[in-house]
C-alpha positions in Angstrom: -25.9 -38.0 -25.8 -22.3 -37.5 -26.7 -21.0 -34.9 -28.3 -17.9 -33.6 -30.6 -15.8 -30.2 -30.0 -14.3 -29.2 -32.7 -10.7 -27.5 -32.2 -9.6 -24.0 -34.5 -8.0 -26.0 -36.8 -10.4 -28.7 -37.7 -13.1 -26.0 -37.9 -11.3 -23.8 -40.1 -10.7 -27.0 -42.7 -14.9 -27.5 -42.1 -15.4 -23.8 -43.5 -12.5 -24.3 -46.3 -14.9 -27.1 -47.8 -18.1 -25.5 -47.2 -16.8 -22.3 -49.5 -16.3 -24.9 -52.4 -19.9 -25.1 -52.3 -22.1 -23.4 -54.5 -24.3 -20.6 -52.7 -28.0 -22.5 -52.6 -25.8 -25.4 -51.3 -24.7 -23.1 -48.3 -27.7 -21.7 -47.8 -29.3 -25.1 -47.4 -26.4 -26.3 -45.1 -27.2 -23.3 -42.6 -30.9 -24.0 -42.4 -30.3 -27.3 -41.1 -27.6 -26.6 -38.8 -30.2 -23.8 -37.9 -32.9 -26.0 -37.2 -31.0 -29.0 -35.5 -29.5 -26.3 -33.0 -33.2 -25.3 -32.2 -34.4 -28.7 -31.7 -35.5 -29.6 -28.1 -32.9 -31.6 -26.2 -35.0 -34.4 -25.9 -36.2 -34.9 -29.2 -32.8 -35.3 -30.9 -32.3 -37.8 -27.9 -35.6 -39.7 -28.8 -34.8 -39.5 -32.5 -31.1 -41.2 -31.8 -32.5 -44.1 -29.3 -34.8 -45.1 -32.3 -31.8 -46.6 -33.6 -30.8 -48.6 -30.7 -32.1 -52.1 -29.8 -31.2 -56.0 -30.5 -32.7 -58.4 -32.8 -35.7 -59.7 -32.1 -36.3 -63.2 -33.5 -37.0 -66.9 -31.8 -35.0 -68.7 -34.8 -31.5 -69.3 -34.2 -28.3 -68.5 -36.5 -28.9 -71.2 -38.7 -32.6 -70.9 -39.7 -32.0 -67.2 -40.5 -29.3 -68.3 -42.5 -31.4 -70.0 -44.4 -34.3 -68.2 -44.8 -31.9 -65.6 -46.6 -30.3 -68.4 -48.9 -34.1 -69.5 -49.4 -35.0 -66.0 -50.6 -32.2 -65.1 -52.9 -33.1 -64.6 -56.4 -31.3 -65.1 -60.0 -32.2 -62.7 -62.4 -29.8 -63.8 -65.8 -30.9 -60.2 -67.1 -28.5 -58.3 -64.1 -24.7 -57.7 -65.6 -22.1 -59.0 -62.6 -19.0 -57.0 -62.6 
């Protein structure tokens, strides 16, 4: 799993923006960097690989294509911008 080091000065703007929050705000903060530092290794890796994978799907480009198009609905009701 890669990770990110964080130099003095990119730290110290991390804390300057965490003291604009309000105190249940920090409080909640710290209790999750709390628990994701006591996680087990391997769980935060099997949690992460979850993400990972390709597409699974014996249609090519074109037939998902249009399946979407084929799904799409109009509702007049909806304001475009």
């Amino acid at each position: 799993m890669a990770t990110i080091t964080l130099n003095n000065s990119s730290l110290k703007k991390y804390l300057d923006l965490f003291r604009s929050f309000d105190l249940p705000s920090r409080k909640k903060l710290i209790d999750g960097l709390n628990k994701n530092i006591s996680e087990p290794e391997e769980e935060k890796t099997n949690k992460i690989a979850s993400f990972f994978g390709a597409w699974e799907d014996d249609r090519d480009a074109d037939e998902i294509i249009g399946d979407i198009k084929a799904a799409r609905t109009s509702n007049p009701d909806i304001e475009t911008f």
